[in-house]
C-alpha positions in Angstrom: -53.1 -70.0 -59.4 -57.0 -69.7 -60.0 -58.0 -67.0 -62.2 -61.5 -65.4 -62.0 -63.3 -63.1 -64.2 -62.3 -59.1 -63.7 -63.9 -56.7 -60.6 -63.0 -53.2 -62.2 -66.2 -51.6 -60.5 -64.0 -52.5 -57.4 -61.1 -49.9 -58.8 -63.3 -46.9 -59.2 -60.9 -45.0 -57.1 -58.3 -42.7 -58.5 -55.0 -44.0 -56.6 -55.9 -47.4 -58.6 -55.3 -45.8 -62.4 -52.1 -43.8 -60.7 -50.7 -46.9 -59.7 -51.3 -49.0 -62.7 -50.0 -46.4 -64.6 -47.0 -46.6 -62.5 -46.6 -50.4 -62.5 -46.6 -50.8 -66.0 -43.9 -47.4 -66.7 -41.8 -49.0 -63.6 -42.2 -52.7 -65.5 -43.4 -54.3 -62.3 -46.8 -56.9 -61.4 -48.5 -55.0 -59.1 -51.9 -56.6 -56.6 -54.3 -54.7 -54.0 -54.5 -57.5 -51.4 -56.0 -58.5 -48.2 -59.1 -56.6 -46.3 -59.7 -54.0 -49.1 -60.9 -56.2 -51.4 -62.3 -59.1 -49.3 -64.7 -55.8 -48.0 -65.6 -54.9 -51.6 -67.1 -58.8 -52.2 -68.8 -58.3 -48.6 -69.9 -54.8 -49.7 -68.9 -53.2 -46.5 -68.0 -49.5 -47.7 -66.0 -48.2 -44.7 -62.7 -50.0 -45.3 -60.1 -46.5 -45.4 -56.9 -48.8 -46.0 -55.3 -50.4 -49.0 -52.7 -52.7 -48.6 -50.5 -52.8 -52.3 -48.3 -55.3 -53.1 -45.5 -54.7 -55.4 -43.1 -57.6 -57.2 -40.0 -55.6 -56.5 -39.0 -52.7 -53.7 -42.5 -51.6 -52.0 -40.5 -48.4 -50.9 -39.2 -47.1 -54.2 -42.8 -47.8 -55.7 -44.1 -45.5 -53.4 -41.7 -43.1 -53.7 -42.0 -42.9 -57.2 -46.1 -42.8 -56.8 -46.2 -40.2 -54.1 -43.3 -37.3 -56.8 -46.1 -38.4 -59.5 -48.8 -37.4 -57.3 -47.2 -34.4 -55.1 -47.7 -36.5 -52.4 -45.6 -34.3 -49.9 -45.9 -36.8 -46.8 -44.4 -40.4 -47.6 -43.8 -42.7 -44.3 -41.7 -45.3 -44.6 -40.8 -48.5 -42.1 -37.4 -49.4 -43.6 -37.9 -52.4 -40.8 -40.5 -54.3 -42.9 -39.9 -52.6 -45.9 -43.1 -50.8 -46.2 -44.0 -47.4 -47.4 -47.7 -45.5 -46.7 -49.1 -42.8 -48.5 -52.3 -40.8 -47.5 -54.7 -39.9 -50.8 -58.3 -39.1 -50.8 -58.3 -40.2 -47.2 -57.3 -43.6 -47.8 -54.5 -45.0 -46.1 -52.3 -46.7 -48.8 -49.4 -49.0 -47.9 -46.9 -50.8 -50.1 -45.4 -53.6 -49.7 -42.9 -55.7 -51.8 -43.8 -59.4 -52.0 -42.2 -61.5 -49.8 -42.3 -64.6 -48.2 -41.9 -65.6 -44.3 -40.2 -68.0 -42.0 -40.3 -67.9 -38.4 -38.6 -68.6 -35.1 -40.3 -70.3 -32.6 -39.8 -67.7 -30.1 -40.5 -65.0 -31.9 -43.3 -63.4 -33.8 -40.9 -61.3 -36.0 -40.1 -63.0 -39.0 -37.1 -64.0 -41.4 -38.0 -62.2 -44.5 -37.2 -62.7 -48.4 -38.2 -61.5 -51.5 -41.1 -63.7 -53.3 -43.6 -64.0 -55.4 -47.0 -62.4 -55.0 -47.8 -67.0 -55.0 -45.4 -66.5 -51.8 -47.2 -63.1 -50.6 -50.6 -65.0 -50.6 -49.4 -68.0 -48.6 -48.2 -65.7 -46.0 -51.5 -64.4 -45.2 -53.2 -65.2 -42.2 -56.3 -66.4 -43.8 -57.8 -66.9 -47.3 -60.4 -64.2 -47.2 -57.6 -61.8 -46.6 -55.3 -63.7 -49.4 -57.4 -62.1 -52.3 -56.5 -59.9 -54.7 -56.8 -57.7 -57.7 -54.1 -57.0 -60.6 -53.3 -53.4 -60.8 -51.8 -53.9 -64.3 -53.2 -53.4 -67.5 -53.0 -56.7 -68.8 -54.5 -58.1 -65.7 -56.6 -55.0 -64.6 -59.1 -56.7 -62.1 -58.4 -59.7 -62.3 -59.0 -62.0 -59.3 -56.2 -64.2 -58.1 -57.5 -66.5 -55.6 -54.9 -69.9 -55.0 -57.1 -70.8 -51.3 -60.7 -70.7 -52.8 -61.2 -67.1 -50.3 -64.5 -66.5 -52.4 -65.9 -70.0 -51.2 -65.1 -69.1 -47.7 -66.3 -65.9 -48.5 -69.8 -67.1 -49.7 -69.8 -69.8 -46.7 -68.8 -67.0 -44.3 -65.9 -69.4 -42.9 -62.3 -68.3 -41.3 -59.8 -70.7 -42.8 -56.2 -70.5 -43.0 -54.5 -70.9 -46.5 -52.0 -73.3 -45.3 -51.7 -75.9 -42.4 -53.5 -74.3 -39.3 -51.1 -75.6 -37.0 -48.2 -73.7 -38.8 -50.0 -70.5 -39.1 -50.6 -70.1 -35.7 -47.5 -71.3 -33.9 -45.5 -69.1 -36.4 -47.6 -66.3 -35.4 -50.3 -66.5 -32.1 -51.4 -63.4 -32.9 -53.4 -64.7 -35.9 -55.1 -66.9 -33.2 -56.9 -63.6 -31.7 -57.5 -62.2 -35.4 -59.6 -65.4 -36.1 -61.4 -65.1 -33.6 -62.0 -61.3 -33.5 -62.6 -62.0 -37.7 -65.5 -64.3 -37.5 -67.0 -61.6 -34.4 -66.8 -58.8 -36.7 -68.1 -60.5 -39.8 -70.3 -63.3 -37.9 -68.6 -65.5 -39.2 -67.8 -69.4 -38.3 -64.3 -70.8 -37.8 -63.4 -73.9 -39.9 -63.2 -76.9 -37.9 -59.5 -77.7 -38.4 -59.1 -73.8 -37.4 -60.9 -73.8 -34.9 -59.0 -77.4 -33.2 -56.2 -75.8 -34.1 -56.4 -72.6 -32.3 -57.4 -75.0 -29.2 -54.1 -77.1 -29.7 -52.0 -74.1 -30.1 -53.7 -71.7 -27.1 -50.5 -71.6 -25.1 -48.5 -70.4 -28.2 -50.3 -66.6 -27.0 -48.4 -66.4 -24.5 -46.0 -64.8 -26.5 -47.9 -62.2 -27.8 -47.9 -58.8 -26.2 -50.4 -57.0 -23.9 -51.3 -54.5 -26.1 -51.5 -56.5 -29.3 -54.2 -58.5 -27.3 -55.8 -55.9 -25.9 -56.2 -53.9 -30.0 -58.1 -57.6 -30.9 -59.8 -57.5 -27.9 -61.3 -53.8 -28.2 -62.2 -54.7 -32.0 -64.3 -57.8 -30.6 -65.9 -55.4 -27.9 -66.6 -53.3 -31.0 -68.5 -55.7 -33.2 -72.5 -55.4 -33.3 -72.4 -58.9 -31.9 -69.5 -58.7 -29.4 -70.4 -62.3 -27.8 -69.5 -64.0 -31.1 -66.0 -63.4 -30.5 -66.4 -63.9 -26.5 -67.6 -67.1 -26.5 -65.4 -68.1 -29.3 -62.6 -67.2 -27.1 -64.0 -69.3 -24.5 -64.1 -72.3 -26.6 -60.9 -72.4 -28.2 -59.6 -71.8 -24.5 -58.0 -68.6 -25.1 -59.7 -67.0 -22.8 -58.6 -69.4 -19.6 -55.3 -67.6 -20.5 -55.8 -64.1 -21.5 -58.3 -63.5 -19.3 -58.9 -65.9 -16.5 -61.1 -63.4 -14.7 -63.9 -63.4 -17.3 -63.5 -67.1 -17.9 -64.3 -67.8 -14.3 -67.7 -66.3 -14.4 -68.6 -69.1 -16.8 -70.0 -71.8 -14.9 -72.9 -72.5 -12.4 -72.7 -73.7 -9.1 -75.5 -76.3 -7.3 -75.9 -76.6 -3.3 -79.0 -78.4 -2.2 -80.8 -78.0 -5.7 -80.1 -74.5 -5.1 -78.0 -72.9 -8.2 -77.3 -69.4 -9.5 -77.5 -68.1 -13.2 -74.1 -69.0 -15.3 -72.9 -65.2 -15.2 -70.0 -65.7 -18.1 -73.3 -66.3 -20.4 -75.2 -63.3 -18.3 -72.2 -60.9 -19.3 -72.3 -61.7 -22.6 -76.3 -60.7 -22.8 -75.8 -57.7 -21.2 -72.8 -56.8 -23.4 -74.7 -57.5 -26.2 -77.6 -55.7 -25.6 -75.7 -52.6 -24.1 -73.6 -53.1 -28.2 -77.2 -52.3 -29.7 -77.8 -48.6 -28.1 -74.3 -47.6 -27.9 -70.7 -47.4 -29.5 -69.3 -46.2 -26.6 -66.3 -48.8 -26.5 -65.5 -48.1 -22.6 -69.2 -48.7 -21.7 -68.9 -51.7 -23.5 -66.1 -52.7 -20.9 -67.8 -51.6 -18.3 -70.7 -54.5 -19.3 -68.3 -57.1 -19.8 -66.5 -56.2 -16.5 -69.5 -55.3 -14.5 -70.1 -59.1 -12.7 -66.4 -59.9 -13.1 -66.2 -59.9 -9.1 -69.1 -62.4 -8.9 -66.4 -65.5 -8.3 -64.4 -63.8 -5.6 -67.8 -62.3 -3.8 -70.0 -66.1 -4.4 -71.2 -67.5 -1.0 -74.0 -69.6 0.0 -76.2 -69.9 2.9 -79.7 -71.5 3.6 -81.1 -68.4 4.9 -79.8 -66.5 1.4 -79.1 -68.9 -0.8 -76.5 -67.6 -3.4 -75.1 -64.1 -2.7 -72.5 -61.8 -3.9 -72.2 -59.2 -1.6 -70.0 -55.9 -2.5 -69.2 -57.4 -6.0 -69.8 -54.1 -7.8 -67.7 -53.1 -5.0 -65.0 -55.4 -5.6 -65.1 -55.6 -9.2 -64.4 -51.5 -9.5 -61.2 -52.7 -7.5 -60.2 -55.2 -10.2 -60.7 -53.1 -13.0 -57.4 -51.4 -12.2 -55.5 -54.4 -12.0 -57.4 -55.7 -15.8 -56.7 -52.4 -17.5 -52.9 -52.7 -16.0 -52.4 -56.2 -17.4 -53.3 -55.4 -20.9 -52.0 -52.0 -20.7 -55.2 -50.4 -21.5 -55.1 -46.8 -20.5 -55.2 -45.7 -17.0 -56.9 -42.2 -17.5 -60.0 -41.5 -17.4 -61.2 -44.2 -19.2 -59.9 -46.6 -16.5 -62.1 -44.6 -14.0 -65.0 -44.3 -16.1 -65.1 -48.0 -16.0 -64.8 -48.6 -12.8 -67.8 -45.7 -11.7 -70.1 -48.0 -13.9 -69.1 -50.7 -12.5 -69.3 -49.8 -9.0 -72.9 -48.0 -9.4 -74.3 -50.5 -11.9 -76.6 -52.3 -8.6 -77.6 -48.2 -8.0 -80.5 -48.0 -10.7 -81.3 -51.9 -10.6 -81.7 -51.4 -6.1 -84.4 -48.3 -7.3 -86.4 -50.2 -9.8 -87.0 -53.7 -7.2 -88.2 -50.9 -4.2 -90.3 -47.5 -3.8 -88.1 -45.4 -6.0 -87.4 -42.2 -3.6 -86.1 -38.6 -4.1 -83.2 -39.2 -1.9 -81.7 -42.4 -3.7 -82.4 -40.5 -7.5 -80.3 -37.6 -5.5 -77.5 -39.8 -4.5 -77.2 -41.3 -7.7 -76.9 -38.3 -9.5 -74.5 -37.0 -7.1 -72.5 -40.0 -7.6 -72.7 -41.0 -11.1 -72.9 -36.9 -12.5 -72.3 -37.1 -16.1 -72.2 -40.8 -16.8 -75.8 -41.0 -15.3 -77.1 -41.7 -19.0 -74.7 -44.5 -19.6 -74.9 -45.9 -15.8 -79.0 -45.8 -17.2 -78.3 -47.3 -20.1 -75.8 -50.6 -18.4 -78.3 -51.3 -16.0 -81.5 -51.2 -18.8 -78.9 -53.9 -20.7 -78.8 -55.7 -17.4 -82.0 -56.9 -17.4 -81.6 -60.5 -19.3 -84.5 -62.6 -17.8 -86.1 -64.7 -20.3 -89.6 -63.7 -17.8 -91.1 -61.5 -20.5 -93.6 -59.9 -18.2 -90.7 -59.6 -15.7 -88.6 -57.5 -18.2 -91.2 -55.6 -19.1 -91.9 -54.9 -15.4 -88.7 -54.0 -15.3 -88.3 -51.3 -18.3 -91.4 -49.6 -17.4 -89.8 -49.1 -13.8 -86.7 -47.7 -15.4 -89.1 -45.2 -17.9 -90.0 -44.0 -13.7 -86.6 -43.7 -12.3 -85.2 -41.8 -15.6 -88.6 -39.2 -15.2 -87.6 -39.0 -12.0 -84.3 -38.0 -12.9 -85.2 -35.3 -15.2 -87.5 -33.8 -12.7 -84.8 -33.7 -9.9 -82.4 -32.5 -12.1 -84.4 -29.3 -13.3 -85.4 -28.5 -9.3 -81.9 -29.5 -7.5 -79.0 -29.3 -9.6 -77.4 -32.1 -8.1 -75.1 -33.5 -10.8 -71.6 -32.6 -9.9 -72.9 -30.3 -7.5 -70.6 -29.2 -4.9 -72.2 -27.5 -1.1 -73.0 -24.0 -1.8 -71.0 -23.5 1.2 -67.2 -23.4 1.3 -64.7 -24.6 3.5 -63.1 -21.4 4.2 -66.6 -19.2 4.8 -67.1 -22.1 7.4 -64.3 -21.4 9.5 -64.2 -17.5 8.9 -68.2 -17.8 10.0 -66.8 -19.2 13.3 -63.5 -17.9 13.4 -62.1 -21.7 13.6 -58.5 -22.9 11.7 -58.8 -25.9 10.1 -60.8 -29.4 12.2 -62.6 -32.2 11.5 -65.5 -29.6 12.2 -65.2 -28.0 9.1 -65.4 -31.4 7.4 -68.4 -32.5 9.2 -70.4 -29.4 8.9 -69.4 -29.9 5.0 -71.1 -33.3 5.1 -74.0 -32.3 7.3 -74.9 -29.9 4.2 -74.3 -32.4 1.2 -76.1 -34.8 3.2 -78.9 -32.6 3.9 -79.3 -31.6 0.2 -79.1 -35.1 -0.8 -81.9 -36.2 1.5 -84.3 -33.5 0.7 -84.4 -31.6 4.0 -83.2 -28.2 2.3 -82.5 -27.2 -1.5 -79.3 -26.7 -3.1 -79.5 -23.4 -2.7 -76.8 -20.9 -1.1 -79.1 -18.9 1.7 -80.4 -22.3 3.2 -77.0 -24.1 3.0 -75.6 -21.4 5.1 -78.9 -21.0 7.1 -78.1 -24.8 8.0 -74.3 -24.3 8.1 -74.9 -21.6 11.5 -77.7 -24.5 12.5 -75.2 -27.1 12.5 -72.2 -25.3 14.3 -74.0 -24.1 17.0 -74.8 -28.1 17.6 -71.6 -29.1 17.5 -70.9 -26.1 20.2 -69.1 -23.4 17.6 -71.6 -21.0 18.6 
C-alpha cells in the first residue's frame, strides 16, 4: 500500500474532526474515499458528497456520529449497509469496508466484510480509489495502491484491476468511464478503452434509467461530445442508442455526398453547451437531426434531401424518452417543440425575413422562442467563416424583429380575442365546423397581418367572415 505525504488543507471541514474524533473513541480505521477527494487534487470546489469508509459496521458509525452531533435525520440502506447523514449541506455516506464478487447475470453483488486494501480494489477506477485517513495517527494521509495521482496528473480513466473483470462484473462502470473522461476531459486508457469495446454487449443488462442518469451527466459536461463520440467508439452507442449512431456516416451518389450529421449533432450540441445549462435543450440539440436517416433521399434534380425530418424526429422523441424512461411531462414536449420548429428560424434567415413567418413562429414556439433562437444560432456549423457570419448577423435581424412584433402584437401564446361561444351567440348558431373556421379565419388573419390582435377588429372580422360563409 503506497503511502504519500499528508493533505490536511483537504479536511478543513468540521464533519472531518467529528469523525476522527469518533474513529479513534469507537477504536476503528476510518478513510474519505472516491470523488471527494479525487475533486480536492483537481480543485473542483462543488463536490456536496462524501463518501466514508469505516473498518467495521458503516451503520452503527453513523449512528453513533449523527447522537454526537444532534443529527435528528439519519437514513439508512440496511440493503448495502450504508448510512447518510446531512451536515453543513454535505451529503455524508458511510460505508463499512467490504469487498465484492459478482454473478454474471447480475449487477448486485455478493458482499463481505474487508479491508479498506479490499474497499479500494472494488472501485470502479483508480482516480476514485483515493483516499484520506480520518484517524489521528494517519490524519491525511494518502493511500493510493493504483498510482490514481499519476492518472490523475495524466488525466487518464483506468481501472484498478483487470478491465475486463471490472466491467463484466458491473456494465454500468462502462458508461461511468465514459461519462468520467466527458466530465473531466479526460482520455480513457488503452486497455480501458479495448475493453469497454470487448465487453459492449455486457450493458445490456443495465437498466434504462441507470443509462439514461450517465447519459444526462454526459449531456451536462461543458464538452458533451467528449463523452458522445467516446460512446461511439467503444460501440456503445450502436446499442444504447442506435438512432443517434445512425446519423454517423456519409453517403456518396454520383460524387454527390451530404455532411456526416452524427459529427454535425455533436457541433451543434456543443455549441448550444456554451450559452446554456438548460439540460432538455441540450436534448433537444442532440435529437434535433435524429430523423435525418429515416427522411434521407436522393434525386438529380435535389440531390440529398430530408424532407419533414424535424417533422419526423418530434415523432421519435416520444418513443427515445420512452425507452430510457426519461420523463414524459413536459420536458418530453418541450423537446419535441424544439425539435420540430428548429428549420423555423434557420427557413427566415436563407429568405426575406417577413412579419407573418416572425408571427407564426411566435405563435408556435410562445415561450421557448429564446431557446428555439438559441438551437438554431448553435445550428450554424459551417467551417465558411464569412458564411457563419452571414448567418449570425441575419439571426441579430430575425431576433429585432421579434422584439418589435412582440411589443405591437402580443402574439406569444395569444389566443383570438374572440371566443367560441360569443361566435355562436353573435349568430345564434349551436355548435359547427363554422364556429371552428370563423376561429381560424381570425388567428390566421392576426398572424398574417391583415388586422391586429385586438378585440374590436377580431369581432369586426368575426361578423365579416360569417356573413361570407352565409350566417348573416
Amino acid at each position: 500500500m503506497a503511502k504519500e505525504e499528508k493533505y490536511t488543507d483537504f479536511l478543513s471541514l468540521n464533519i472531518f474532526e467529528h469523525i476522527s474524533d469518533m474513529a479513534d473513541s469507537e477504536s476503528v480505521e476510518v478513510y474519505v474515499i472516491g470523488g471527494y477527494v479525487r475533486d480536492c487534487f483537481l480543485k473542483r470546489v462543488n463536490n456536496k458528497d462524501i463518501d466514508i469508509v469505516v473498518q467495521g459496521n458503516g451503520i452503527q458509525f453513523a449512528k453513533k456520529l449523527a447522537e454526537k452531533l444532534e443529527i435528528k435525520k439519519l437514513t439508512t440502506f440496511k440493503t448495502f449497509g450504508t448510512a447518510m447523514i446531512n451536515y453543513d449541506n454535505y451529503d455524508i455516506e458511510f460505508v463499512g469496508a467490504r469487498k465484492e464478487s459478482y454473478n454474471r447475470n447480475s449487477r448486485k453483488p455478493i458482499v463481505e466484510d474487508g479491508s479498506i486494501v479490499d474497499d479500494q480494489n472494488r472501485r470502479d477506477f483508480t482516480i476514485n480509489a483515493l483516499a484520506l485517513g480520518l484517524n489521528k495517527k494517519n490524519y491525511g494521509e494518502l493511500i493510493d495502491p493504483f498510482n490514481g495521482m499519476e492518472d490523475l496528473y495524466n488525466r487518464t480513466i483506468r481501472t484498478p484491476l483487470n478491465p475486463d473483470i471490472t466491467f463484466s462484473d458491473d456494465p454500468l462502470r462502462m458508461m461511468r468511464a465514459v461519462r468520467f473522461a466527458s466530465q473531466l476531459d479526460f482520455e480513457l486508457e488503452k486497455n480501458t478503452k479495448e475493453s469497454i469495446k470487448k465487453n459492449k454487449h455486457r450493458i445490456e443488462i443495465v437498466s434504462a434509467e441507470r443509462i439514461h442518469i450517465e447519459l444526462n451527466k454526459i449531456l451536462e459536461s461543458r464538452k458533451p461530445s467528449i463523452g458522445f463520440y467516446l460512446l461511439y467508439e467503444t460501440e456503445l452507442l450502436e446499442i444504447i442508442f442506435p438512432e443517434l449512431h445512425n446519423l454517423a456516416g456519409v453517403s456518396i451518389i454520383n460524387n454527390v455526398g451530404h455532411k456526416d450529421n452524427f459529427k454535425h449533432t455533436l457541433e451543434v450540441l456543443d455549441n448550444i453547451a456554451k450559452v446554456t445549462d438548460n439540460l432538455w435543450l441540450r436534448w433537444a440539440a442532440l435529437l434535433h437531426d435524429i430523423a435525418k436517416p429515416k427522411t434521407k433521399k436522393f434525386s438529380k434534380k435535389h440531390g440529398w434531401t430530408f424532407y419533414a425530418h424535424n417533422i419526423v424526429g418530434a415523432k421519435m422523441v416520444e418513443d427515445i424518452f420512452r425507452r430510457f424512461k426519461l420523463p414524459l411531462n413536459e420536458k418530453m414536449k418541450f423537446v419535441q417543440k424544439i425539435v420540430n420548429l428548429h428549420m423555423r428560424p434557420i427557413a427566415m434567415v436563407e429568405d426575406v425575413v417577413t412579419d407573418s413567418a416572425i408571427r407564426r413562429m411566435l405563435f408556435e414556439a410562445g415561450d421557448d422562442t429564446e431557446s428555439l433562437m438559441l438551437l438554431c444560432e448553435a445550428d450554424i456549423t459551417s467551417k465558411n467563416e464569412k458564411k457563419v457570419s452571414q448567418f449570425l448577423k441575419n439571426f441579430k435581424i430575425v431576433r429585432k424583429k421579434i422584439k418589435e412584433l412582440e411589443e405591437k402584437d402580443s402574439v406569444r401564446n395569444f389566443q383570438p380575442p374572440v371566443k367560441g361561444e360569443e361566435i355562436m351567440e353573435h349568430f345564434n348558431i349551436k355548435p359547427c365546423k363554422e364556429v371552428g373556421i370563423i376561429k381560424n379565419a381570425i388567428k390566421e388573419a392576426i398572424l398574417e397581418g391583415e388586422i391586429p390582435n385586438d378585440y374590436k377588429k377580431a369581432r369586426e372580422f368575426m361578423i365579416k367572415k360569417g356573413k361570407e360563409l352565409g350566417l348573416g
